[in-house]
C-alpha positions in Angstrom: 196.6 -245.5 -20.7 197.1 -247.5 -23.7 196.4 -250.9 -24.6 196.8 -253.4 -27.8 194.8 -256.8 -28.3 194.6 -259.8 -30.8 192.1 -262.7 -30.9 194.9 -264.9 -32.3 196.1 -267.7 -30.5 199.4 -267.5 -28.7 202.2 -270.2 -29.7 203.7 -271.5 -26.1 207.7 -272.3 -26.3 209.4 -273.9 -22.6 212.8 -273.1 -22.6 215.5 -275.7 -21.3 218.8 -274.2 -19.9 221.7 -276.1 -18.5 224.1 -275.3 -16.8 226.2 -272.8 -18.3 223.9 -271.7 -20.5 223.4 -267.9 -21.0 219.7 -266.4 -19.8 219.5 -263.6 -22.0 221.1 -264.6 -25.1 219.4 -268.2 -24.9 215.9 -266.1 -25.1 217.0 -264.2 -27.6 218.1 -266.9 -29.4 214.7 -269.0 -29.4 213.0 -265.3 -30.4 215.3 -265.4 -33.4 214.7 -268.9 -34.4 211.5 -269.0 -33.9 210.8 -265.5 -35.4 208.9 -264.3 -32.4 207.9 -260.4 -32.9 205.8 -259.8 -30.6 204.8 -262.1 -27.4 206.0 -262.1 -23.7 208.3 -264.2 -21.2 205.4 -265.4 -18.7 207.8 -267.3 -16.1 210.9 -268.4 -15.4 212.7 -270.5 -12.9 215.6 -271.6 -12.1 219.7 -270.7 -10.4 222.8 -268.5 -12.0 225.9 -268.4 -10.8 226.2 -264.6 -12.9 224.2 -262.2 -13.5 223.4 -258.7 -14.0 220.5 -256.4 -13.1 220.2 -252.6 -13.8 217.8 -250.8 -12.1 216.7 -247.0 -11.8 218.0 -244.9 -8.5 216.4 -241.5 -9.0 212.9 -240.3 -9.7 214.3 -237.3 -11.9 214.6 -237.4 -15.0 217.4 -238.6 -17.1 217.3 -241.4 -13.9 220.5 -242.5 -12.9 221.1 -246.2 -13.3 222.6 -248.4 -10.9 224.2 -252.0 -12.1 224.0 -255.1 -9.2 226.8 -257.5 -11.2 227.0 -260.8 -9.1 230.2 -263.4 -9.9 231.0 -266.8 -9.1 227.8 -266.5 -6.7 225.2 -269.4 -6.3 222.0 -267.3 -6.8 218.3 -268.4 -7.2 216.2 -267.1 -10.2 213.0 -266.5 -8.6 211.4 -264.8 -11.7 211.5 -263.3 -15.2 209.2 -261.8 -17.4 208.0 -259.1 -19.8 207.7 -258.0 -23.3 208.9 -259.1 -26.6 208.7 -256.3 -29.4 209.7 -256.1 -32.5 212.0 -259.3 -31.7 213.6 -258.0 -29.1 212.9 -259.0 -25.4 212.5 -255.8 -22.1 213.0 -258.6 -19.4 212.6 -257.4 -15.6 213.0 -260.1 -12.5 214.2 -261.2 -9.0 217.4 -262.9 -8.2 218.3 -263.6 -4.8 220.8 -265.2 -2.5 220.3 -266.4 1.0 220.8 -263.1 2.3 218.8 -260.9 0.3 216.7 -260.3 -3.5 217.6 -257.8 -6.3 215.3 -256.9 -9.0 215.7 -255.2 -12.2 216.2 -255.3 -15.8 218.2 -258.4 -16.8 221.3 -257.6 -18.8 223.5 -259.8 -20.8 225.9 -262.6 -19.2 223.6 -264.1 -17.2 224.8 -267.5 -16.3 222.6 -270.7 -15.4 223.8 -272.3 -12.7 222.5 -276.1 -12.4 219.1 -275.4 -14.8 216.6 -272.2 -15.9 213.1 -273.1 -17.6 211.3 -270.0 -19.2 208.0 -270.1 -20.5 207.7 -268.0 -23.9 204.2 -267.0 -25.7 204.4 -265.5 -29.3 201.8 -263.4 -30.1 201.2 -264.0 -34.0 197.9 -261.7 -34.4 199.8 -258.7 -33.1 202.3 -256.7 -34.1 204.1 -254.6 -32.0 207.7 -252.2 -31.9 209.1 -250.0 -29.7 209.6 -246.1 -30.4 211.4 -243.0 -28.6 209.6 -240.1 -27.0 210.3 -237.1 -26.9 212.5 -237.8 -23.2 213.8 -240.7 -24.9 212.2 -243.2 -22.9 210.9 -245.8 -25.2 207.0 -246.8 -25.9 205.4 -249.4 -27.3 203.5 -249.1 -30.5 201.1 -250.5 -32.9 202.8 -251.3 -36.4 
């Protein structure tokens, strides 16, 4: 186990998206403008009428990935969260329609419906990146 902490205070950004806005990019987007290098998406809600997950379908390794691509589809956005490193956002969540939910790792092309709002914290007295290890998965580290 690994961990990293900071005593600095965390900078809170709520994200408005309307309809038509794009999940992913929009986040990415605030990250950029905002120069977030480190922090976390904390929570999200909201509806899409696109989106994209990947998820894993194997426990071997290199896993086989499977891609849930849903068009033209009124969906809610139950969740989204996870790490900002080094600027760039590893973002895992739940869609779901009224039949059933899908989780995974959001992808780009994600579509807001009617509205999303996503709750961002930067994380200014730590600094952290991403590296490969030797299987190519990647880790976080200290920089």
């Amino acid at each position: 186990m690994k961990y990293f902490g900071s005593d600095a205070p965390m900078k809170t950004y709520v994200l408005q998206l309307d309809q038509g806005d794009l999940l992913l990019e929009s986040i990415q987007a605030l990250i950029d403008r905002e120069h977030i290098t480190t922090g976390a998406v904390i929570a999200c809600a909201g509806t899409l009428d696109q989106s994209t997950l990947h998820m894993v379908t194997t426990t071997g390794y290199p896993p086989d990935i499977y891609y849930e691509k849903r068009d033209d589809e009124p969906l809610e956005l139950a969740s989204v969260q996870g790490v900002i490193a080094d600027g760039v956002p590893h973002l895992h969540g739940v869609i779901a329609n009224t039949k059933q939910a899908f989780a995974g790792h959001f992808e780009n092309g994600c579509r807001v419906l009617y509205l999303a709002e996503v709750v961002v914290v930067s994380f200014p007295g730590l600094s952290l990146g991403r590296v490969l290890n030797e299987k190519d998965i990647l880790k976080l580290v200290e920089k």
